[in-house]
Biopython code that builds the backbone (N, CA, C, O; Angstrom):
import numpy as np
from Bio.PDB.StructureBuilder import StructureBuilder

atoms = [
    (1, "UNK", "N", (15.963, 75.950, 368.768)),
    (1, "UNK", "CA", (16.113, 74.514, 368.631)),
    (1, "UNK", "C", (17.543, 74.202, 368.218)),
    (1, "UNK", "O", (18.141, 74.869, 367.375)),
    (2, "UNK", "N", (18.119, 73.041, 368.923)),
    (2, "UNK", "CA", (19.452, 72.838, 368.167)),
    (2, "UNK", "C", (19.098, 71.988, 367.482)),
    (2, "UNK", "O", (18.138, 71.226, 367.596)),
    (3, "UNK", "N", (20.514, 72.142, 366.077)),
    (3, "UNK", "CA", (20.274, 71.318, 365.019)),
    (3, "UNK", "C", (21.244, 70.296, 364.997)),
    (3, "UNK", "O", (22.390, 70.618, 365.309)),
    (4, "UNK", "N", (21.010, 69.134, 364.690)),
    (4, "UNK", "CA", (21.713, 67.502, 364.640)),
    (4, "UNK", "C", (23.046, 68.172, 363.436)),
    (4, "UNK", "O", (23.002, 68.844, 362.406)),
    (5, "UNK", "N", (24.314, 67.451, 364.390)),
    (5, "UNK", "CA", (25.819, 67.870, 363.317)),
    (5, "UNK", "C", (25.481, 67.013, 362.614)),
    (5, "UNK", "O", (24.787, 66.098, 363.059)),
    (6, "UNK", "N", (25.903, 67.059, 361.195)),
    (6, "UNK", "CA", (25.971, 66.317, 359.938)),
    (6, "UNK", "C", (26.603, 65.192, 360.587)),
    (6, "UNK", "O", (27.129, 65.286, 361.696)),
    (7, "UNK", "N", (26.554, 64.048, 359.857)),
    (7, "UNK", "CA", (26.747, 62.917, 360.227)),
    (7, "UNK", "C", (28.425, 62.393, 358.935)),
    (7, "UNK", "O", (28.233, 62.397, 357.719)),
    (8, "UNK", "N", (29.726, 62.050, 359.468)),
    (8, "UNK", "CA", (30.371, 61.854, 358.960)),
    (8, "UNK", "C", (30.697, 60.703, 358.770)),
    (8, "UNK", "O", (30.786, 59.950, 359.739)),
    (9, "UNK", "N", (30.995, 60.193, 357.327)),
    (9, "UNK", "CA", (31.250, 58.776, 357.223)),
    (9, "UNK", "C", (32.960, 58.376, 357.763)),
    (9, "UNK", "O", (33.879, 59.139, 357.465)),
    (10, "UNK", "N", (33.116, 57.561, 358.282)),
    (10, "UNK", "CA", (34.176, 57.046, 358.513)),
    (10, "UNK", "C", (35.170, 56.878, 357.245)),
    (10, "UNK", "O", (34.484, 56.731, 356.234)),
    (11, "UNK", "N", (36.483, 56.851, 356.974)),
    (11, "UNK", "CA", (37.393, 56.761, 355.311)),
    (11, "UNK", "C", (37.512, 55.268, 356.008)),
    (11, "UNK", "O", (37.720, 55.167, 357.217)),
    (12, "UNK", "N", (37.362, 54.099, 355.135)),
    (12, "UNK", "CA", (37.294, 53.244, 354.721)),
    (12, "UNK", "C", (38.754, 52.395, 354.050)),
    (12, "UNK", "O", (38.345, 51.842, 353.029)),
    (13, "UNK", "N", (39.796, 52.183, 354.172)),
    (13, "UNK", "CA", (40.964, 51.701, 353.560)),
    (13, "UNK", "C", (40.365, 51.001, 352.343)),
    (13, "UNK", "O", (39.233, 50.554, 352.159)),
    (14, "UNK", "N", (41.559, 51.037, 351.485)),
    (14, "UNK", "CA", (41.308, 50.141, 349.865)),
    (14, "UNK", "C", (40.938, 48.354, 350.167)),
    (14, "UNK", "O", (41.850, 47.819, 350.797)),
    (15, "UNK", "N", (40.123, 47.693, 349.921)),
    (15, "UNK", "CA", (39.859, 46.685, 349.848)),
    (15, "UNK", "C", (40.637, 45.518, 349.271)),
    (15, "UNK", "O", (39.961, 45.203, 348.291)),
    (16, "UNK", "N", (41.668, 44.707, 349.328)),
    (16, "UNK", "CA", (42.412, 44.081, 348.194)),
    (16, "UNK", "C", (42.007, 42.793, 348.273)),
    (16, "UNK", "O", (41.485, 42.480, 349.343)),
    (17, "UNK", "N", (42.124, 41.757, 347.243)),
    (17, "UNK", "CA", (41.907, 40.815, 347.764)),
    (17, "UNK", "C", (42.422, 39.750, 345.918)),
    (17, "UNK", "O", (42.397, 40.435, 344.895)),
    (18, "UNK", "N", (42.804, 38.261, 345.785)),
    (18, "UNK", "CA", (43.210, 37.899, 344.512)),
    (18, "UNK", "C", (42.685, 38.320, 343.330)),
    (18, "UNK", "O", (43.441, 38.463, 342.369)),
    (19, "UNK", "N", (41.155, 38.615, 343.203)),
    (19, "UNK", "CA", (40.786, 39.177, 341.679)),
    (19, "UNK", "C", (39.891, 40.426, 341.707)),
    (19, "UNK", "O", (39.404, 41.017, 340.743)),
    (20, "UNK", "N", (39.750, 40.766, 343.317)),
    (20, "UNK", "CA", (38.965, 41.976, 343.268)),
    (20, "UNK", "C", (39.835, 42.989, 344.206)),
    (20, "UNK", "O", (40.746, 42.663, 344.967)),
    (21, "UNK", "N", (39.314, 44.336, 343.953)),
    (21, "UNK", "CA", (39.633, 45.378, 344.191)),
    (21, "UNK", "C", (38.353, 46.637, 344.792)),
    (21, "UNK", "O", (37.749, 47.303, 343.952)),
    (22, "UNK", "N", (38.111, 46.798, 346.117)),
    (22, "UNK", "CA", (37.021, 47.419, 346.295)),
    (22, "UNK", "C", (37.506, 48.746, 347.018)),
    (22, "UNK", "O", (38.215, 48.717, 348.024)),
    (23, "UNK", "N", (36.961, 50.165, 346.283)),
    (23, "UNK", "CA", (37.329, 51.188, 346.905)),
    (23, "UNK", "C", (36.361, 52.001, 347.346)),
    (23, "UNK", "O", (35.504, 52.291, 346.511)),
    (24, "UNK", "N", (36.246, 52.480, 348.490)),
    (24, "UNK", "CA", (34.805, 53.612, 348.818)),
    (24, "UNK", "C", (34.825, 55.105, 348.263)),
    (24, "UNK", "O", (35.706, 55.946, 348.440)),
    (25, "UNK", "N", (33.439, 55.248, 347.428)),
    (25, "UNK", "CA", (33.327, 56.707, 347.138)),
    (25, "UNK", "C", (33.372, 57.517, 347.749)),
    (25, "UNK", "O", (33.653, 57.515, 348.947)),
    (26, "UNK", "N", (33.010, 58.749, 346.830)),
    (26, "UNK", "CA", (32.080, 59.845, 347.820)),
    (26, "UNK", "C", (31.216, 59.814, 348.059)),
    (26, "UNK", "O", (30.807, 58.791, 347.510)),
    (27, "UNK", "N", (30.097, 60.426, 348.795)),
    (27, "UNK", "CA", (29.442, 60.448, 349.467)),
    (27, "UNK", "C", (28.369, 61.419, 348.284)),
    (27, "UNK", "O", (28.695, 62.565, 347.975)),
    (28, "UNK", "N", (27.298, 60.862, 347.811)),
    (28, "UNK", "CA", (26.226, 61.773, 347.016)),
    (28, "UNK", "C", (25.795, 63.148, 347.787)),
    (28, "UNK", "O", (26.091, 63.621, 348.884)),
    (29, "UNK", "N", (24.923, 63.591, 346.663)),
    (29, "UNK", "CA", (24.400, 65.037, 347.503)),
    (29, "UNK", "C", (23.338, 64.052, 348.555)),
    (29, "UNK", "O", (23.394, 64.617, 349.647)),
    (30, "UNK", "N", (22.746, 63.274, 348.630)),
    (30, "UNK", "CA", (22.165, 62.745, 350.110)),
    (30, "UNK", "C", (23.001, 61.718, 351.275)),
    (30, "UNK", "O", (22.643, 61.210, 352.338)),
    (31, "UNK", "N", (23.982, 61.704, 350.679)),
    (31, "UNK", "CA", (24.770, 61.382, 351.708)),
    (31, "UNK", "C", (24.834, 59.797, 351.887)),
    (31, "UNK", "O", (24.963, 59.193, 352.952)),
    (32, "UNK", "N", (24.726, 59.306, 350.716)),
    (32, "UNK", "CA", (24.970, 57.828, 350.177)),
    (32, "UNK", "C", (26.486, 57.490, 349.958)),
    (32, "UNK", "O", (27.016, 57.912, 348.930)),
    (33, "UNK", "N", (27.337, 56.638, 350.998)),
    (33, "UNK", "CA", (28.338, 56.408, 350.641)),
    (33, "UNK", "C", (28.433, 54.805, 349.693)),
    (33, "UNK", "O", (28.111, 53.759, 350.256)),
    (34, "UNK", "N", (28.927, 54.816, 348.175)),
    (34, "UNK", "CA", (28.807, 53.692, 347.956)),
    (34, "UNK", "C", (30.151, 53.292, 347.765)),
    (34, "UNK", "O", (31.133, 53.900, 348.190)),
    (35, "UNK", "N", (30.156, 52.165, 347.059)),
    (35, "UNK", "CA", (31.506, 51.512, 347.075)),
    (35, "UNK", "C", (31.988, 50.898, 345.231)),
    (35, "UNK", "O", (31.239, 50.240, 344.509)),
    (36, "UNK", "N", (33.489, 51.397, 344.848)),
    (36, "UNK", "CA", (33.440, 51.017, 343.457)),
    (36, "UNK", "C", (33.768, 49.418, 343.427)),
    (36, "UNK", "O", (34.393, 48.932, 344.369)),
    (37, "UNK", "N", (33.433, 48.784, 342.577)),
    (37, "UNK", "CA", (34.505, 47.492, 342.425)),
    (37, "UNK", "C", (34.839, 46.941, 341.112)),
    (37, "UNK", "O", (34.224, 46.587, 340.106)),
    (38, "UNK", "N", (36.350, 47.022, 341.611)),
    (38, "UNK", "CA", (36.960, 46.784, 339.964)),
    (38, "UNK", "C", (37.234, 44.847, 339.865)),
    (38, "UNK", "O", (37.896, 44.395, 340.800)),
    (39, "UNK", "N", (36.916, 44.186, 339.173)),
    (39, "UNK", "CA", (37.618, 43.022, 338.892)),
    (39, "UNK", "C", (38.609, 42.771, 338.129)),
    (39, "UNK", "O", (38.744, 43.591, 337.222)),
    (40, "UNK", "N", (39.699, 41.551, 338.175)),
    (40, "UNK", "CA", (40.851, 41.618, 337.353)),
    (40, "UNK", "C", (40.413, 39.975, 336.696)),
    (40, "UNK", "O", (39.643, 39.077, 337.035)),
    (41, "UNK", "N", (41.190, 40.159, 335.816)),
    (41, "UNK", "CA", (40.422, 38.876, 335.039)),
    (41, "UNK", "C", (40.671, 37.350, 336.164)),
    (41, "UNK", "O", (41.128, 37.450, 337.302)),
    (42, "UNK", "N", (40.394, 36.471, 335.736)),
    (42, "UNK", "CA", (40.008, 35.564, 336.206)),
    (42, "UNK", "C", (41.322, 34.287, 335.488)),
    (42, "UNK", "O", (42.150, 33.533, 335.999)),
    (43, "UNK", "N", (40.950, 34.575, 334.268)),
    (43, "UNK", "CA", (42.137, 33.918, 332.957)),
    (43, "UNK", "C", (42.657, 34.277, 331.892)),
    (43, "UNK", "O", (41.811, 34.823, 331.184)),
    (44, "UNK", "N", (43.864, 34.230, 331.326)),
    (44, "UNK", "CA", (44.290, 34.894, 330.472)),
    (44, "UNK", "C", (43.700, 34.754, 328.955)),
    (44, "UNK", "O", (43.140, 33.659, 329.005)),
    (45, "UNK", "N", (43.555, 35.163, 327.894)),
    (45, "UNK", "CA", (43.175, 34.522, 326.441)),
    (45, "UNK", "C", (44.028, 34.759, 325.625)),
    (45, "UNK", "O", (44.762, 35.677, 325.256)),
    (46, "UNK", "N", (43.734, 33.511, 325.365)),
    (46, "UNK", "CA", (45.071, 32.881, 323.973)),
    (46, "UNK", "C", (44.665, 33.765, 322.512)),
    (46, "UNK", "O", (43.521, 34.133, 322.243)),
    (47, "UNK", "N", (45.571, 33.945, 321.874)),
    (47, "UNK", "CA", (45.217, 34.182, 320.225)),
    (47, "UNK", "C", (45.004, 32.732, 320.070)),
    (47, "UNK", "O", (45.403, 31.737, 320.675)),
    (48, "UNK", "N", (44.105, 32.987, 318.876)),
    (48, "UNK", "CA", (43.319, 31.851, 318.080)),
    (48, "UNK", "C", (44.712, 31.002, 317.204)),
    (48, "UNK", "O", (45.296, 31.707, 316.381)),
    (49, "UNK", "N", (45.038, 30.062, 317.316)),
    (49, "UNK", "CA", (45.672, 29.779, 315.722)),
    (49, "UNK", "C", (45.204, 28.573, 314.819)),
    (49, "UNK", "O", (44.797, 27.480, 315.214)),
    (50, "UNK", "N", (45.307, 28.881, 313.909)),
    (50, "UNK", "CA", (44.781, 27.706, 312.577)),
    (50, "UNK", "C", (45.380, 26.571, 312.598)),
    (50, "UNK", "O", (46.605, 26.620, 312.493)),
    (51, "UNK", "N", (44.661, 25.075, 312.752)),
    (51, "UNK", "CA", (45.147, 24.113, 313.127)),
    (51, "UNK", "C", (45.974, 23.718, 311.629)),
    (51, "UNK", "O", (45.612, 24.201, 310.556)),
    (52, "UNK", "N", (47.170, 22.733, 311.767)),
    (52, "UNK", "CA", (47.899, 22.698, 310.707)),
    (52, "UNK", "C", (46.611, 21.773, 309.501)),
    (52, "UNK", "O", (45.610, 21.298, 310.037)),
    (53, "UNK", "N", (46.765, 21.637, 308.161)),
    (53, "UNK", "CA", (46.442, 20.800, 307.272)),
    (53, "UNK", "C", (46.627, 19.653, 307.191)),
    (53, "UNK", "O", (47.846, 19.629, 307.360)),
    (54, "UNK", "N", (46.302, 18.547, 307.043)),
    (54, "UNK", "CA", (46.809, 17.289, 306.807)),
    (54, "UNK", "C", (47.219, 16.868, 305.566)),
    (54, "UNK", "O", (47.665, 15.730, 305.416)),
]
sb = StructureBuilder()
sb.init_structure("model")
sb.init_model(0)
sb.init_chain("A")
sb.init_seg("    ")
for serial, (resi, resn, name, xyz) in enumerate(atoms, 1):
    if name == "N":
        sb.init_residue(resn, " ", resi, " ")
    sb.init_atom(name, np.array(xyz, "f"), 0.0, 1.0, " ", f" {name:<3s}", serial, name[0])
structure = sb.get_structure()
């Protein structure tokens, strides 16, 4: 009987885009390719400061 070649995932380029960042893994021991995704913030945060006294 012949046996079916493993099946190869295609490499995938880095994803970019204004606040996200999506990169493709490896491939699990069953052969699950998933995908990471990093986010970058959205808005910056201020230090707090103490409003003056009156």
């Amino acid at each position: 009987m012949s046996q079916q070649p493993e099946k190869k995932h295609p490499e995938v380029p880095e994803g970019k885009s204004r606040f996200l960042i999506t990169r493709q893994m490896k491939p699990n021991e069953k052969g699950f390719v998933g995908y990471e995704t990093i986010w970058e913030p959205f808005q910056k945060e201020a230090e707090y400061q103490t409003p003056k006294r009156p």
